[in-house]
C-alpha positions in Angstrom: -5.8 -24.3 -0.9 -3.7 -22.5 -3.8 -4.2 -18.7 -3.6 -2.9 -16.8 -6.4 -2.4 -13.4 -5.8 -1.4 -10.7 -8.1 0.4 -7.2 -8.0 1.9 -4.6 -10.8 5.3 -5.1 -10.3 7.5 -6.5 -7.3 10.7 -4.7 -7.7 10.9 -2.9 -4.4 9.3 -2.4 -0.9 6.0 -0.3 -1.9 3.1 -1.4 0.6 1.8 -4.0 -1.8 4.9 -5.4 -2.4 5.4 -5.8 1.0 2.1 -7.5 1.0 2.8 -9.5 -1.1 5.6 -10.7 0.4 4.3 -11.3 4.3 0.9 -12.7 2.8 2.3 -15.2 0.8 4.9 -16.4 3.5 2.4 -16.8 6.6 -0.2 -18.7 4.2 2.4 -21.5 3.3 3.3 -21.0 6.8 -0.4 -22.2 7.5 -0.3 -24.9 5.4 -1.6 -23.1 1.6 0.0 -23.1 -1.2 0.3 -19.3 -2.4 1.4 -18.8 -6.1 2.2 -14.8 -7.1 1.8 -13.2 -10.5 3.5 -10.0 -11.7 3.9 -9.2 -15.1 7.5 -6.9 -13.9 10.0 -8.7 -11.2 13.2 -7.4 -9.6 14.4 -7.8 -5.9 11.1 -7.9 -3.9 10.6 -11.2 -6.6 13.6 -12.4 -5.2 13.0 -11.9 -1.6 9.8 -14.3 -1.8 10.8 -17.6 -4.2 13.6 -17.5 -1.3 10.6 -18.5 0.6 9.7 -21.2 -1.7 7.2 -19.4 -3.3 6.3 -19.5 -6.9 6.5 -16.5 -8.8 5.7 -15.6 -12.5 5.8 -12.9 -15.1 3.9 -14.8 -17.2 0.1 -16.0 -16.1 0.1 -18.8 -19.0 3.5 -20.4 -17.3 1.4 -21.1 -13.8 1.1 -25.0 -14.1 -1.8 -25.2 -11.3 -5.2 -24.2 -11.1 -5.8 -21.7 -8.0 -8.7 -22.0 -5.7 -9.0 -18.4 -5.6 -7.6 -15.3 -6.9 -6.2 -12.7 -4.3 -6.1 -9.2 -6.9 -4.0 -6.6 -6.1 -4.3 -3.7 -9.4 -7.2 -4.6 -11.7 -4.9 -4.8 -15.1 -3.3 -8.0 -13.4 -6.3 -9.5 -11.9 -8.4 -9.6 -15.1 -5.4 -11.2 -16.9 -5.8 -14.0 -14.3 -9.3 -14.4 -13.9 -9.3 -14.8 -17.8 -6.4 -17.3 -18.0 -8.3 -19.5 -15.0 -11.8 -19.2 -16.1 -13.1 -21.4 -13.7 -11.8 -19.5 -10.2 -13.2 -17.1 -8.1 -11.6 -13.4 -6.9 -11.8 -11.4 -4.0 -10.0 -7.5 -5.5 -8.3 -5.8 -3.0 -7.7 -1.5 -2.8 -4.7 0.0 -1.3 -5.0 3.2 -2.7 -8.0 5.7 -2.8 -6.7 7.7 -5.7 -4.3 5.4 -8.1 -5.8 3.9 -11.4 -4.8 0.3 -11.0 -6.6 0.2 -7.5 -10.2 1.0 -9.3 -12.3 -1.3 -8.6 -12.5 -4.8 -11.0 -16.3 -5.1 -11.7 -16.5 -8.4 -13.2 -19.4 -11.6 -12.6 -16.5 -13.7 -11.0 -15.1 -10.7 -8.1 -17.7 -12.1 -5.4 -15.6 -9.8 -2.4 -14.3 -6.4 -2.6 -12.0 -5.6 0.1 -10.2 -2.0 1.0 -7.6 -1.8 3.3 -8.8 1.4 5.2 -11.9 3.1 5.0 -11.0 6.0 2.4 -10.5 3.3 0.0 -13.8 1.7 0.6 -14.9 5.2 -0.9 -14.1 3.8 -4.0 -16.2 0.4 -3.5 -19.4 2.8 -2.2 -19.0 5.1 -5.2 -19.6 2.2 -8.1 -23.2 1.5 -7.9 -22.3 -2.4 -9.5 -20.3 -3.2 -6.3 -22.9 -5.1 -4.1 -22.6 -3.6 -0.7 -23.0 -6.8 0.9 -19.6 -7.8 -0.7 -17.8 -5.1 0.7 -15.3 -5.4 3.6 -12.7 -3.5 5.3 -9.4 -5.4 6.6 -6.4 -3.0 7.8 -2.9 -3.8 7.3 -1.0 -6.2 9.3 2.7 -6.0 10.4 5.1 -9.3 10.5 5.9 -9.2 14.3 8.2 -11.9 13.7 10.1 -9.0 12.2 9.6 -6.6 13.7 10.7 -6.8 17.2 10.2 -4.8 20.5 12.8 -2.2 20.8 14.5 -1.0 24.5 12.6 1.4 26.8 12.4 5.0 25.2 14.3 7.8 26.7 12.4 10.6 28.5 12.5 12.9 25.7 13.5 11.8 22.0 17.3 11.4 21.0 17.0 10.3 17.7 14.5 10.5 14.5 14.0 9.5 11.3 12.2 9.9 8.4 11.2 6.8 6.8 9.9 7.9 3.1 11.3 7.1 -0.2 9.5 10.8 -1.4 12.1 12.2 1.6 13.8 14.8 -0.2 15.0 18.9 -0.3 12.0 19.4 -2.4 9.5 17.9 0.0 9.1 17.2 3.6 12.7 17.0 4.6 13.7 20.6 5.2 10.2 21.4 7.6 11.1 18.1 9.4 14.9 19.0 9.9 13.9 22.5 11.0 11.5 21.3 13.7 14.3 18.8 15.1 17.3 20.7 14.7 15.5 23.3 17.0 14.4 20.6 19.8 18.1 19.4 19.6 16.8 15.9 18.0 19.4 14.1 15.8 17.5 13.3 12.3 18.4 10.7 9.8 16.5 10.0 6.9 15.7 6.1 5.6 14.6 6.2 1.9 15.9 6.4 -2.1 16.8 9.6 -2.5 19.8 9.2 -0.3 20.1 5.6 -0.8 19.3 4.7 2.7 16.0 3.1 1.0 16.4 -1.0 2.8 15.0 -4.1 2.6 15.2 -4.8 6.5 13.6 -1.7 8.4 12.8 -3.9 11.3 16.7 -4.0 11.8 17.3 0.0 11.8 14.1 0.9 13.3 14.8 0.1 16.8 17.8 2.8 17.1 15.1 5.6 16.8 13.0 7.1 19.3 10.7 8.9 17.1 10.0 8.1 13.5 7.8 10.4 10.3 5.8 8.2 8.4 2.6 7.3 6.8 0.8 3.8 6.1 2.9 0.6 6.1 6.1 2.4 7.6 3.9 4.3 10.7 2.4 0.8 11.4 6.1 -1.0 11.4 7.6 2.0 13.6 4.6 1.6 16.1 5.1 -2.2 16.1 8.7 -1.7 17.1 8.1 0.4 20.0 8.5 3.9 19.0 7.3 7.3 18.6 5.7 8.3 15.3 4.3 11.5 13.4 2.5 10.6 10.3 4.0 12.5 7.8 4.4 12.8 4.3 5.4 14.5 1.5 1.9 15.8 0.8 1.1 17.1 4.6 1.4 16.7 8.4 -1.3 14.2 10.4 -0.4 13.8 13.8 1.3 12.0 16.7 -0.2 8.7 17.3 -1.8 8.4 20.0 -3.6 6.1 22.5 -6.9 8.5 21.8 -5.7 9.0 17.9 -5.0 5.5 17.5 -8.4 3.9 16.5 -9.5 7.3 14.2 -6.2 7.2 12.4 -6.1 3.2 11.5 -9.7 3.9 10.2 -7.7 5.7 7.4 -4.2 3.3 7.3 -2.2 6.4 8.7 -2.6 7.6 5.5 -2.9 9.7 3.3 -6.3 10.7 4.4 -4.9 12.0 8.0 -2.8 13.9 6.3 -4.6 17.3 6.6 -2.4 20.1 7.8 0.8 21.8 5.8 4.4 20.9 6.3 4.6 23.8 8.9 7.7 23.4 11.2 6.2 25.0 14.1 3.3 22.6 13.9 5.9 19.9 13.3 7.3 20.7 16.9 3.8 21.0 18.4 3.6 17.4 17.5 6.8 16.0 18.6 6.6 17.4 21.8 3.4 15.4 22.7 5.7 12.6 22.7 5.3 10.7 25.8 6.6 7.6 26.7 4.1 6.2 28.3 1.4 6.4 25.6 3.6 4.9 23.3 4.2 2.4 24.9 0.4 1.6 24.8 -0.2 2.3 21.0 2.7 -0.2 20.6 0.7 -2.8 22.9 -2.0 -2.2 20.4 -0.6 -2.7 17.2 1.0 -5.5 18.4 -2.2 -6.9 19.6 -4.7 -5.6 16.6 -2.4 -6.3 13.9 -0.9 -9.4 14.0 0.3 -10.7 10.5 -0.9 -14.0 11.8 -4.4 -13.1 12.8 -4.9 -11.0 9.4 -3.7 -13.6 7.1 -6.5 -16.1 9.1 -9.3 -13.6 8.1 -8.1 -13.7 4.6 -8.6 -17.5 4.7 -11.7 -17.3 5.9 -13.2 -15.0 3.1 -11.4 -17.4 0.6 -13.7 -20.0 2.2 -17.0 -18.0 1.8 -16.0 -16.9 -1.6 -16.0 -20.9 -2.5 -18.4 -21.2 -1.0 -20.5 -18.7 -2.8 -19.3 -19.7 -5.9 -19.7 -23.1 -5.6 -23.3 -22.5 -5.2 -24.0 -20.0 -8.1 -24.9 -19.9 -11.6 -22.4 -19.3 -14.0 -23.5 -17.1 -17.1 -20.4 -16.7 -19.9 -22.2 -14.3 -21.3 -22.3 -12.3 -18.8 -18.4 -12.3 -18.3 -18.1 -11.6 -22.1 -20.3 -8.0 -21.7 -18.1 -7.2 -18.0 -14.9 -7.5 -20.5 -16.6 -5.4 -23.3 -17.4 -2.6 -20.7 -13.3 -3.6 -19.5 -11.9 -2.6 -22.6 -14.1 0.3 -23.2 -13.1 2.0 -19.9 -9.3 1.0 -19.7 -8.3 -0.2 -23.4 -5.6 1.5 -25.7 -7.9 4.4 -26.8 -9.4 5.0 -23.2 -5.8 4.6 -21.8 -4.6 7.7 -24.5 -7.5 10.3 -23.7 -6.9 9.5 -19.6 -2.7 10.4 -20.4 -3.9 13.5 -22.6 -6.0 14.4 -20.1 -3.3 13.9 -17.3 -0.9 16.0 -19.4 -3.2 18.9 -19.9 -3.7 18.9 -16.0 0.1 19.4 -15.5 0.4 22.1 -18.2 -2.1 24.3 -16.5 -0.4 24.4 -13.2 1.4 27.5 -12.9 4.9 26.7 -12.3 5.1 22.8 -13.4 3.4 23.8 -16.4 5.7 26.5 -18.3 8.6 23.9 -17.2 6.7 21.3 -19.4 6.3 23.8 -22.1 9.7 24.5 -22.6 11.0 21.2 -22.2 8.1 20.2 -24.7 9.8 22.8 -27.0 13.5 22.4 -26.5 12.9 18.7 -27.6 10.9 19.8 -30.5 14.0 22.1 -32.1 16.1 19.5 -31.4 14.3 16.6 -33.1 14.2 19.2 -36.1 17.7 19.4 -36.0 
């Protein structure tokens, strides 16, 4: 089966470029021929032709039909369900708030799938999305990859923060408080001190306790140890055998992400670290989220979208109004009022705003200089 599946950009290690990367690799590891289109390539574009997989900036280079199209960010998947006008599309959300992950409502998206059930919101909330093509499949990790670690320690050594948003202006100083008063030694792994890597599977394992959200609490639970989801926009908690199943209902996301970056708290939750336990979540991701056994439920919905299709009436017509109603809601015009309306948002907040303001008017003297 070729599977084309598309994504914004694949530059770095955001969750769907990481995606993108372990999908593609364990379905031509199961005999199917994935193809990937991204209209902006860098690194992460790199990392998966060495895989001997085809990638390509440009839809109208692809030289093969696909059977179906995997979408990732609905600019990308419209652009390829126009350029193969005779293939099916299953659109895929990984974010509950970000544009490109609105849903795609067009005649030839026959499955709509989130990753966690905040984004599903998104599907329930668009009266055009059949519910009965809805589904919910989490994340997977590449165990492959990502190893089993050594037996924790009693009590945790060593931490780190694993965000690229890990900075003095965010989480960072709460998080360094908290340890530096339990005597835990605290790195951080991400951009903004160029720690940011391509292989966390092969730093992970020298930490005991790890602060992360989404894909990076999944790979640190996979590995063996402790984790607080954490983020620059709150504090969740430490994962648990009893926290597990509520917080993979929401991708250790953003969602669990509830209570303020309070370092006290923080310390509440690192000192329900306990070996045991996670040494049972880790059993459990290992066992619930397989790369392997994921990317086998994606090729069985690419099965009953053919098969669907294969059955069904095809009306051009009817593709021709779904890209009318397309450009309407997310052409150049619509694209200019959402950014004014963006921009208006940031000038009323009270501190970010008279920043803008001036900046806005600095720039202004100078241009009339």
């Amino acid at each position: 089966m070729n599977i084309l599946i598309t994504n914004r950009v694949l530059v770095g290690h955001s969750g769907t470029e990481v995606v993108v990367r372990d999908l593609s690799s364990e379905l031509k590891n199961q005999g199917h021929r994935p193809l990937v289109y991204s209209p902006v390539l860098g690194p992460m574009a790199d990392e998966i032709r060495g895989d001997d997989v085809p990638v390509y900036s440009d839809v109208r280079q692809i030289d093969c039909t696909p059977d179906v199209i995997h979408g990732h960010h609905h600019p990308q998947m419209l652009t390829s369900l126009l350029r193969f006008p005779n293939t099916p599309g299953i659109f895929v959300c990984h974010d509950a708030k970000s544009w490109p992950d609105d849903p795609l409502i067009f005649p030839r998206v026959l499955r709509y799938v989130a990753v966690d059930h905040r984004c599903k919101q998104r599907f329930d909330g668009k009266p055009q999305v059949p519910p009965q093509s809805v589904r919910v499949i989490f994340n997977a990790v590449d165990l492959s990859r990502f190893r089993p670690r050594a037996p924790l320690p009693k009590q945790p050594l060593r931490a780190a923060l694993f965000s690229n948003y890990a900075s003095k202006w965010t989480h960072l100083p709460a998080i360094a408080q908290a340890c530096n008063g339990l005597g835990i030694h605290l790195d951080v792994i991400g951009e903004e001190f160029g720690t940011a890597t391509s292989r966390p599977e092969d730093i992970l394992p020298e930490y005991d306790l790890v602060f992360a959200k989404a894909r990076c609490a999944l790979e640190a639970m996979a590995v063996g140890c402790a984790v607080v989801v954490c983020d620059f926009s709150g504090l969740g908690r430490m994962v648990s055998a009893e926290t597990f199943a509520e917080l993979r209902r929401l991708n250790f996301g953003r969602g669990t992400l509830s209570r303020p970056l309070d370092p006290e708290l923080i310390v509440a939750e690192i000192q329900k670290y306990n070996v045991n336990d996670v040494k049972l979540v880790s059993d459990r991701v290992r066992h619930e989220a397989d790369l392997t056994s994921a990317v086998t439920e994606w090729i069985e919905l690419y099965h009953e979208v053919l098969s669907e299709y294969a059955g069904a009436e095809h009306h051009h017509a009817e593709e021709l109004a779904a890209l009318a109603d397309y450009v309407v809601e997310w052409g150049y015009d619509a694209r200019i009022a959402w950014e004014k309306q963006r921009v208006g948002a940031y000038l009323r907040w009270p501190i970010v705003g008279g920043w803008l303001r001036r900046l806005v008017k600095r720039e202004q003297r100078l241009l009339r200089t």
